[in-house]
Backbone as numpy.savetxt, mean C-alpha at the origin, in Angstrom:
# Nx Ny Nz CAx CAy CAz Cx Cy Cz
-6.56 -27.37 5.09 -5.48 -27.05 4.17 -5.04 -28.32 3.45
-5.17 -29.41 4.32 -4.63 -30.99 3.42 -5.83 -31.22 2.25
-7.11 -30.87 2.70 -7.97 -31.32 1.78 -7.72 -30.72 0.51
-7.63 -29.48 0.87 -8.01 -28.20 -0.20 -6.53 -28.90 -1.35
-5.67 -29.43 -0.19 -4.14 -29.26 -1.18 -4.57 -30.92 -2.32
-5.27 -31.82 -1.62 -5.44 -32.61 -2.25 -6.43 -32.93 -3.44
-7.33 -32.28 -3.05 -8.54 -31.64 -3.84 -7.59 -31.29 -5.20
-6.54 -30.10 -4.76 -5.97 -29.80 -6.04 -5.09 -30.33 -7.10
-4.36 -31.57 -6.09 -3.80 -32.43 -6.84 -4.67 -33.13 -7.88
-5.85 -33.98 -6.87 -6.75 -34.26 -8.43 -7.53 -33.71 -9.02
-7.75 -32.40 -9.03 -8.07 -31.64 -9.91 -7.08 -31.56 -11.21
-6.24 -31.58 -10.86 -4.86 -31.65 -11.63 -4.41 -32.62 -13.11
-4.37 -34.00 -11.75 -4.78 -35.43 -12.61 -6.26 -35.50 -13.45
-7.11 -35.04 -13.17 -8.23 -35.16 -14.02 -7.71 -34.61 -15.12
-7.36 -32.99 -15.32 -7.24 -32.53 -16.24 -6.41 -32.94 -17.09
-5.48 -33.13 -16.83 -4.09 -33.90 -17.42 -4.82 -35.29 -17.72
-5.52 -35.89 -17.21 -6.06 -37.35 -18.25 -7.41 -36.97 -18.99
-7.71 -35.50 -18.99 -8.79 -35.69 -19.72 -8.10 -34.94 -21.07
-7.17 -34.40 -20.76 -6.53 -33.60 -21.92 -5.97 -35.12 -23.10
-5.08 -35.84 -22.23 -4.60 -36.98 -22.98 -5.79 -37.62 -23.65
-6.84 -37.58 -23.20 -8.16 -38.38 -23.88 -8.41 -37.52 -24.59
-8.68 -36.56 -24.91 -9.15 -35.57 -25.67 -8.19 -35.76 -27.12
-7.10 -36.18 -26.59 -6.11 -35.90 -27.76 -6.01 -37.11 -28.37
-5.93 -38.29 -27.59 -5.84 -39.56 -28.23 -7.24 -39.82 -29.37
-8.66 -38.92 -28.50 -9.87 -39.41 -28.98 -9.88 -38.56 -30.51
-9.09 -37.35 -30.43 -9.05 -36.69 -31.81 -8.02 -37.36 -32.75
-6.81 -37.81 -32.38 -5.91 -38.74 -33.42 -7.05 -39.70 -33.74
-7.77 -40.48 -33.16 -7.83 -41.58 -33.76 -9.66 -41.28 -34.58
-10.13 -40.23 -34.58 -11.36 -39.17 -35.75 -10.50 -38.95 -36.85
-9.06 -38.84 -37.16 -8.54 -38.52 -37.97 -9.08 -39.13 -39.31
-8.97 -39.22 -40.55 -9.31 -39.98 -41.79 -8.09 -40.88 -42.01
-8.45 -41.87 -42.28 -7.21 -43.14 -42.95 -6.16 -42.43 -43.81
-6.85 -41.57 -45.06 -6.12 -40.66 -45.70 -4.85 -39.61 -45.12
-5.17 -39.40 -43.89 -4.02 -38.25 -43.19 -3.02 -39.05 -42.56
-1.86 -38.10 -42.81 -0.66 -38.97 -41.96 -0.45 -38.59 -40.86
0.12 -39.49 -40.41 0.48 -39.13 -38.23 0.42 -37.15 -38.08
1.52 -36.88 -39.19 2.27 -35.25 -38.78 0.53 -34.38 -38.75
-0.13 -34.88 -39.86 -1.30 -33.71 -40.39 -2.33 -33.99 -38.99
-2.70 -35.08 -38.57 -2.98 -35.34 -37.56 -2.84 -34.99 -36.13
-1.63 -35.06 -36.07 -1.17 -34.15 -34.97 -1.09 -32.75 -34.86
-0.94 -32.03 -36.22 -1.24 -30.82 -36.58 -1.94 -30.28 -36.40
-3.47 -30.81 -36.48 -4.97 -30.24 -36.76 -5.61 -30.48 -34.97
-4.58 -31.72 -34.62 -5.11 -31.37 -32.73 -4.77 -30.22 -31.55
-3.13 -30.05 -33.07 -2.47 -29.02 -32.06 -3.23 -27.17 -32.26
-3.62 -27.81 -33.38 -4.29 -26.36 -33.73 -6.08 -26.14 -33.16
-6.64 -27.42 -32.96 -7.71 -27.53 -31.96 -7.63 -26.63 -30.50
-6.62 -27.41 -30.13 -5.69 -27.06 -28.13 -5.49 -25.51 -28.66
-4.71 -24.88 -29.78 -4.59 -23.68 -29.57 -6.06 -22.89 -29.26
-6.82 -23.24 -30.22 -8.08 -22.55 -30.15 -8.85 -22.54 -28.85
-8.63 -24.08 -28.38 -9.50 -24.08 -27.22 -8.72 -23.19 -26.06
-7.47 -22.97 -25.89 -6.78 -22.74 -24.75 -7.02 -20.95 -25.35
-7.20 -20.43 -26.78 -7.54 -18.98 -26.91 -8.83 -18.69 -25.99
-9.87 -19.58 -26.55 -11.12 -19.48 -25.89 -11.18 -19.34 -24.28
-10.54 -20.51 -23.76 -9.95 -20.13 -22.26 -9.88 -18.55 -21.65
-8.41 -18.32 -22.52 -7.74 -17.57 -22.15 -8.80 -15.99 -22.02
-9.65 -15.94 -23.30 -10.64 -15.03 -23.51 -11.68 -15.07 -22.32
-11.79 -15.90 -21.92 -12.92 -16.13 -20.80 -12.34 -15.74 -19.52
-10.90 -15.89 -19.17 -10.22 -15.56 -18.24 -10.30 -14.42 -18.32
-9.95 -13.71 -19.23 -9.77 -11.74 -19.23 -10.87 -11.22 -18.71
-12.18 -11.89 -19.69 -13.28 -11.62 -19.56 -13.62 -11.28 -18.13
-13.60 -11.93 -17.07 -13.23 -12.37 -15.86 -12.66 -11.42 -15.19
-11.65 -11.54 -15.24 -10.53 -10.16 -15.11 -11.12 -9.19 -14.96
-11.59 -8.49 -16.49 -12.21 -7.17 -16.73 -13.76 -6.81 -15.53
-14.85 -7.92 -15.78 -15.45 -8.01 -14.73 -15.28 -7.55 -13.34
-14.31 -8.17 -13.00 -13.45 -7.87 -11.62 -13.16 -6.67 -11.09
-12.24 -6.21 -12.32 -11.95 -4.65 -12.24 -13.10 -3.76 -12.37
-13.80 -4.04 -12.95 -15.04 -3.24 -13.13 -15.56 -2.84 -12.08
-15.83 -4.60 -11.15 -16.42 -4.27 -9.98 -16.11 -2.88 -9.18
-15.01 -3.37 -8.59 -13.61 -2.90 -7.87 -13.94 -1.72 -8.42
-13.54 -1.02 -9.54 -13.95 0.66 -9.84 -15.37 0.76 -9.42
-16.28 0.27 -9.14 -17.66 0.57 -8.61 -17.19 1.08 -7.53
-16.99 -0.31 -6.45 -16.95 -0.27 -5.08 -16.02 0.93 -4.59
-14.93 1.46 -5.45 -13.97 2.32 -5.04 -14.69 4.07 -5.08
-15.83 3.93 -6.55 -16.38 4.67 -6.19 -17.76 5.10 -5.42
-18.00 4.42 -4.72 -19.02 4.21 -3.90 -18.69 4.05 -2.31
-17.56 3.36 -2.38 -17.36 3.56 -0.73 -16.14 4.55 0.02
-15.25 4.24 -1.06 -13.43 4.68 -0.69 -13.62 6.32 -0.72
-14.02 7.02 -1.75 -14.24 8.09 -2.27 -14.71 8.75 -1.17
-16.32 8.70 -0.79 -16.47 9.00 0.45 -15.90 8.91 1.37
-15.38 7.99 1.79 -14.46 7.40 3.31 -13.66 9.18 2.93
-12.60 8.85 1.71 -11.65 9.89 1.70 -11.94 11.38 2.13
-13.26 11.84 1.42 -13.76 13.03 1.56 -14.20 13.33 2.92
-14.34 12.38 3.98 -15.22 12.76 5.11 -13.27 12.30 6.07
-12.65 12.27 5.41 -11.26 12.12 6.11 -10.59 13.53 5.69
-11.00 14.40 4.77 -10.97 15.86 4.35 -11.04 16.56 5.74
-12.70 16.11 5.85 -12.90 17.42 7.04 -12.12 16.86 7.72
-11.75 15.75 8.60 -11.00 15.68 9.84 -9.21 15.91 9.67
-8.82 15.91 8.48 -7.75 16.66 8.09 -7.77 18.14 8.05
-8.79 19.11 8.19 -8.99 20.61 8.41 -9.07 20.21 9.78
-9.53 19.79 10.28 -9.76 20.01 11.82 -8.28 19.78 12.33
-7.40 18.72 11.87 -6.12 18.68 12.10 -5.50 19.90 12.22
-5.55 20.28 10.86 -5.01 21.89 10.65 -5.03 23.08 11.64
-6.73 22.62 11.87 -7.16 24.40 12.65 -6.95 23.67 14.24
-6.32 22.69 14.39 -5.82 22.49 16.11 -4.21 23.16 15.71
-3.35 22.64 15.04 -2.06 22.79 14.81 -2.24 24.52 14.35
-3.05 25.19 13.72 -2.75 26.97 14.00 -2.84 27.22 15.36
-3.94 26.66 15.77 -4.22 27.13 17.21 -3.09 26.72 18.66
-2.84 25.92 18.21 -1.31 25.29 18.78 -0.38 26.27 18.65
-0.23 26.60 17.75 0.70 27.53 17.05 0.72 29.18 17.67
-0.48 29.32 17.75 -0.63 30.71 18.43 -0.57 30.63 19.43
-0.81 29.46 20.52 -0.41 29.25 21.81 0.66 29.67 22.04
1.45 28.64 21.35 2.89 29.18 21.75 3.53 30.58 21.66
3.24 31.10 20.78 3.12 32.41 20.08 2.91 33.61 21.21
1.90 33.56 21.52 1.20 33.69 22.80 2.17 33.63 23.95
2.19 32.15 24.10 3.07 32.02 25.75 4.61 32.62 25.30
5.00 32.76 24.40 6.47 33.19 24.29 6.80 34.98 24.51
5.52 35.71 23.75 5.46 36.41 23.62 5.34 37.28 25.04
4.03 36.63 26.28 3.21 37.37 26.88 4.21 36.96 28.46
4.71 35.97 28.49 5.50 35.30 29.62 6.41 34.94 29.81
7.12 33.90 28.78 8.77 33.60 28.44 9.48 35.17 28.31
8.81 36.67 27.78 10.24 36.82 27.10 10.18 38.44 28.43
8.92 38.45 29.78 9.59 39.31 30.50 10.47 38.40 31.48
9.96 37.00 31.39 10.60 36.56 32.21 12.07 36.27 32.01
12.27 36.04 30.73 13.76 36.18 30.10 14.48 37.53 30.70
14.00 38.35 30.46 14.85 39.48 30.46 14.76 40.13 32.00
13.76 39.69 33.11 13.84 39.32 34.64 15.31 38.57 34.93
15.44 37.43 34.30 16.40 36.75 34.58 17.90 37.21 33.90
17.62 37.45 32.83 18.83 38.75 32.01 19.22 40.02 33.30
18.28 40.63 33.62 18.76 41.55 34.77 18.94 41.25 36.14
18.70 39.90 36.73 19.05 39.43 37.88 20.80 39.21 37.87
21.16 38.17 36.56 22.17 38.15 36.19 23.42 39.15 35.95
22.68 40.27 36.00 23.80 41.54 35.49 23.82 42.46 36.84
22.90 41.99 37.84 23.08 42.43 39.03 24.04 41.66 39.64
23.82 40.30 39.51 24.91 39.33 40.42 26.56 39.81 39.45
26.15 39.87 38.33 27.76 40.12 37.84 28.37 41.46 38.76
27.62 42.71 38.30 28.06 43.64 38.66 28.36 43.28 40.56
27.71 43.15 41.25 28.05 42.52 42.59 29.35 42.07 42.75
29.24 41.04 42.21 30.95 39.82 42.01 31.81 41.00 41.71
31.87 42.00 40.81 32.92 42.64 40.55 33.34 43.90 41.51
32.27 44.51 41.79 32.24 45.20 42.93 33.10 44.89 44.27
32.25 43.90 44.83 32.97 42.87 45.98 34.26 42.19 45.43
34.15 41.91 44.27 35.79 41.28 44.05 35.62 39.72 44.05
34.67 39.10 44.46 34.43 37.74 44.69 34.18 37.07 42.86
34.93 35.91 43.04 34.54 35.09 41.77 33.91 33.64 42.60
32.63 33.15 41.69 32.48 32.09 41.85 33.60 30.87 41.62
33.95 30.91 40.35 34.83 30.10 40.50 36.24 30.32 40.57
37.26 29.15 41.17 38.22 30.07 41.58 39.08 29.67 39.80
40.24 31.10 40.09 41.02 31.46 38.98 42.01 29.91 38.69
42.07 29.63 37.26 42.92 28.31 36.82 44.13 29.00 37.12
45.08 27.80 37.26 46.54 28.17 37.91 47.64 27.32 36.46
């Protein structure tokens, strides 16, 4: 990480003294005839061009990139997704089948046994009232 960071520092300094050379070496190509301003004018309009050219090569780059990337997305991701399809149906057809389980157990076992326990209950009531006995005793 120190190298890489230093590496980039003079990467840095190069550019920055090759830019200043670049610029000093074009002021002084100028013609005797031009004044300082036209001079400086025609370098600054050099740097624009060159830094367009750059900039064009960068996109260029860019676009490349993306290009790739839409390949690879359709070539690998696409599939991945589609074969994550079926195991999303298989999700599904466990969760119906889940579903009817319960369906099932509520239907075939919970609900005589509910109503077993519904009439145990209405025996013990009727009992208590019969006999006269309360579980709990009366608030005072």
């Amino acid at each position: 990480m120190k190298g890489a960071k230093s590496k980039g520092i003079w990467a840095g300094v190069a550019a920055l003294l090759l830019f200043i050379l670049v610029g000093v070496g074009l002021y002084l190509l100028g013609g005797d005839d031009q004044s300082a301003l036209e001079k400086l004018r025609d370098i600054a309009v050099i740097f624009i061009v060159l830094s367009s050219v750059l900039v064009v090569i960068i996109l260029a780059g860019i676009a490349a990139a993306l290009a790739f990337l839409v390949l690879q997305i359709k070539d690998r991701v696409i599939p991945l997704l589609e074969g994550a399809k079926g195991g999303a149906a298989n999700i599904t057809d466990a969760t119906k089948r889940v579903k009817n389980t319960t369906d099932f157990v509520t239907e075939e076992a919970m609900r005589p046994l509910m109503g077993l326990v519904g009439s145990v209950s209405r025996v013990r009531s009727m009992r208590n009232v019969v006999t006269g006995k309360r579980r709990k005793p009366p608030k005072t």
